[in-house]
C-alpha positions as CSV (number, residue, x, y, z in Angstrom):
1,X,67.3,95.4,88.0
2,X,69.8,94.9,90.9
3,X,69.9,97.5,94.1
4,X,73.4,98.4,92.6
5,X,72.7,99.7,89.7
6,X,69.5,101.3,90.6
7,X,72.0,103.8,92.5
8,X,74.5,104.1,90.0
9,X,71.6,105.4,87.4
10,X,69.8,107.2,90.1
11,X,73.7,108.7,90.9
12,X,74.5,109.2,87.6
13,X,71.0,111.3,86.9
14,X,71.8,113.5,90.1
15,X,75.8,114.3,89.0
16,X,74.2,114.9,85.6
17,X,70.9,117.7,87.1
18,X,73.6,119.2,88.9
19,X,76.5,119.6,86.4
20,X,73.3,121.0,84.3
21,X,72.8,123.4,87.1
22,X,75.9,124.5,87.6
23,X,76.4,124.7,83.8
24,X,73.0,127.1,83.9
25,X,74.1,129.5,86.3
26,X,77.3,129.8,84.7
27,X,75.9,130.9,81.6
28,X,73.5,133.5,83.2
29,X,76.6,134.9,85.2
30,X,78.2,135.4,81.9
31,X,75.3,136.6,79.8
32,X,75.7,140.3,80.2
33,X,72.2,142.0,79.7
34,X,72.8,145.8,80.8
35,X,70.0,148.1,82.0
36,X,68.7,150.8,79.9
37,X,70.9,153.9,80.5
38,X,68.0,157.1,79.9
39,X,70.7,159.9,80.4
40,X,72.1,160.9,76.7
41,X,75.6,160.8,76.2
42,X,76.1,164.8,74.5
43,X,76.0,166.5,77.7
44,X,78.5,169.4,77.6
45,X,79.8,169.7,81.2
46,X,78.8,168.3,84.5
47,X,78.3,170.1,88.0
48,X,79.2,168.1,91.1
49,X,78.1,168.4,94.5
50,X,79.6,166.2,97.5
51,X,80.0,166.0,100.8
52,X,82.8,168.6,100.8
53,X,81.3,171.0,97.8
54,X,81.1,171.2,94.4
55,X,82.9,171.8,91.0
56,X,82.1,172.4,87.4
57,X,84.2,169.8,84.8
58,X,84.2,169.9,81.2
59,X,84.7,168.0,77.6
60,X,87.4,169.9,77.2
61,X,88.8,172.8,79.0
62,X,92.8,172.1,78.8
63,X,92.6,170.8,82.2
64,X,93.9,167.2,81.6
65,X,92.9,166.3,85.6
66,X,89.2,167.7,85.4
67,X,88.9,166.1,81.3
68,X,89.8,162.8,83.0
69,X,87.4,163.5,85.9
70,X,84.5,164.5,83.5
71,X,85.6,161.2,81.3
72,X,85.6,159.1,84.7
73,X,82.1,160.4,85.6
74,X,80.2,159.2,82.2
75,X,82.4,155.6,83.0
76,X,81.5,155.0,86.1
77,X,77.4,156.1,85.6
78,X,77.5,153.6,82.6
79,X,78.7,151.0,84.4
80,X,76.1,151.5,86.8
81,X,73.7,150.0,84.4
82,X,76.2,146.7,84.0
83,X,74.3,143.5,85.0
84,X,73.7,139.4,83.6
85,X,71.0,137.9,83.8
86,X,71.5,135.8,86.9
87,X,71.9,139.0,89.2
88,X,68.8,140.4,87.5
89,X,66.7,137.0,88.1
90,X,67.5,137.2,91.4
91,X,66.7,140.7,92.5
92,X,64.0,140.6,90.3
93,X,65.1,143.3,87.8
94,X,64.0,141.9,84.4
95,X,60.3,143.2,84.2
96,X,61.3,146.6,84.9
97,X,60.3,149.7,83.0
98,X,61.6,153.0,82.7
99,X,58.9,155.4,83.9
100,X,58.2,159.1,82.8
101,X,56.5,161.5,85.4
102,X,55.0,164.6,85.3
103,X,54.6,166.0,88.3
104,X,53.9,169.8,89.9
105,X,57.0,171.6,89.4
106,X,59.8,170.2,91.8
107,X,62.8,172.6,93.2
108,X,65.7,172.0,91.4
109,X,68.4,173.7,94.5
110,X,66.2,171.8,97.4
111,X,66.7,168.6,95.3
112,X,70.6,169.1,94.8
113,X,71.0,170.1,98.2
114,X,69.1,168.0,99.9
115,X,71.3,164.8,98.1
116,X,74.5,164.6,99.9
117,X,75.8,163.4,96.4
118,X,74.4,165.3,93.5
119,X,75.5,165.1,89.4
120,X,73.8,168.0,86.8
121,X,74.5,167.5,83.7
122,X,74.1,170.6,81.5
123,X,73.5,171.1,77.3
124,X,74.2,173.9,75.8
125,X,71.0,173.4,73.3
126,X,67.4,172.8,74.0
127,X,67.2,168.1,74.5
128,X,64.1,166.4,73.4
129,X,63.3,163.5,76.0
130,X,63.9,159.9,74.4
131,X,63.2,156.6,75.5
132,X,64.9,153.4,73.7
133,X,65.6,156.1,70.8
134,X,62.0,157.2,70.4
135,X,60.8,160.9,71.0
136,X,58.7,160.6,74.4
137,X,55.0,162.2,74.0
138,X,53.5,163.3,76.5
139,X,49.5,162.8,75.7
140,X,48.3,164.6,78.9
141,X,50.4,167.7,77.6
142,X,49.5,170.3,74.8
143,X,52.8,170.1,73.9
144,X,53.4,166.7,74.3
145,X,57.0,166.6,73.4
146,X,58.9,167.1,76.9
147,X,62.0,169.6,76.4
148,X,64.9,170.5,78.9
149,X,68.7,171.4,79.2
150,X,69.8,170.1,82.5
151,X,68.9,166.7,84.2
152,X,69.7,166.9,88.2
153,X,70.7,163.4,89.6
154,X,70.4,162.9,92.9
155,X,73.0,160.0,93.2
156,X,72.5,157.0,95.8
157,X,75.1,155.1,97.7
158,X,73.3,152.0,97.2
159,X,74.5,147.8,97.1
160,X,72.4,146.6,94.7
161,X,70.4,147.9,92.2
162,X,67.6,150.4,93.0
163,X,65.1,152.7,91.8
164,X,67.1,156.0,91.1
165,X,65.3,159.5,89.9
166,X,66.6,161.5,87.5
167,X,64.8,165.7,87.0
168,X,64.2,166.8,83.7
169,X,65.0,170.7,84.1
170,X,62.4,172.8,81.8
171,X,63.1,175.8,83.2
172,X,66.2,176.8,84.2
173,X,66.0,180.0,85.0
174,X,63.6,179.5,87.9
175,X,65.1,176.4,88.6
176,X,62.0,174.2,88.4
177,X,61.4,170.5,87.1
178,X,58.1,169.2,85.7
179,X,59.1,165.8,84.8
180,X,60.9,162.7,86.6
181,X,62.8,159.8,84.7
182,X,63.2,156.6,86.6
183,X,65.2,154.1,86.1
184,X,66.8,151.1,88.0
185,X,71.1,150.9,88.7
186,X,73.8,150.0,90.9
187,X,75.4,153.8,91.6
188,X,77.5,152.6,95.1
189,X,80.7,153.1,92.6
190,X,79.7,155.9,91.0
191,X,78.4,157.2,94.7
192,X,82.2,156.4,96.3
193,X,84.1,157.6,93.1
194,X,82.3,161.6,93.4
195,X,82.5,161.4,97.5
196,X,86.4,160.7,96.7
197,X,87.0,164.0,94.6
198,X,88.1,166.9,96.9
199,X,86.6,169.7,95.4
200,X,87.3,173.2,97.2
201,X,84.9,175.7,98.8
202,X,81.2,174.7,100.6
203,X,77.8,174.0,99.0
């Protein structure tokens, strides 16, 4: 076989690798493979604590701007979980697992206050914890099934995806929380979107 057309196959074979490189990454970029989301979606109203204080917003209160805030809020926290598969290739995201603590009772208010950016969503009924639509048992608990009716999120102005906590509150009342939920997302959006609301009075 001649020099000549030694290169052209040996050309030919590179054009081809890389076209089925570039081909590769293409389809990864589009492949859209979210995170799992663990916060449920039937959350009555949302409490919102920022840099400049905090508010209460609704489902429905006959307040068009503070429905479209509470609307905006369950958007822009969804989208936090938004990846492909290239993005989560590269940082490494794939083999992640949602992980349930239990832990000696945390302080709900030190928590919030502490965040400079803080989300509580509050149902007006008892919640049963669920992961990937199962109930979540508990085996070191008597109980085992873990209940609560507000979740404190401390949120994180992050620019990539990270490990984010979310408290299961079981006791309201005293303001304590006995178990932990965390889960991996991309909240800078969400973060900028909350710091952006000017909500009156202090924390």
């Amino acid at each position: 076989m001649k020099t000549n057309t030694i290169k052209k196959v040996i050309s030919i074979v590179i054009i081809t690798l890389v076209l089925l490189l570039v081909a590769a990454t293409i389809t990864l970029a589009c492949v859209k493979n979210p995170l799992y989301n663990p916060l449920p979606a039937n959350y009555d109203y949302v409490d919102v604590y920022n840099s400049n204080g905090s508010a209460t917003y609704y489902l429905e209160d006959g307040n068009e701007k503070n429905n479209a805030i509470f609307n905006t809020i369950g958007e822009k926290h969804k989208e936090s979980f938004k990846a492909n598969l290239l993005s989560e290739i590269f940082q490494g995201t794939l083999k992640y697992k949602v992980k349930v603590t239990s832990t000696a009772y945390s302080n709900i208010n030190t928590i919030r206050d502490d965040a400079k950016v803080c989300l509580v969503f509050n149902f007006l009924e008892t919640q049963t914890l669920e992961l990937n639509g199962e109930v979540y048992k508990d085996d070191s608990s008597f109980v085992k099934e873990v209940k609560y009716d507000q979740i404190v999120l401390p949120v994180i102005n992050d620019t990539e995806f990270g490990e984010c906590t979310m408290y299961l509150v079981t006791d309201k009342t005293e303001g304590k929380s006995a178990y932990q939920v965390k889960f991996l997302a991309h909240q800078g959006d969400l973060y900028d979107y909350l710091e952006s609301l000017t909500i009156a009075g202090g924390r």
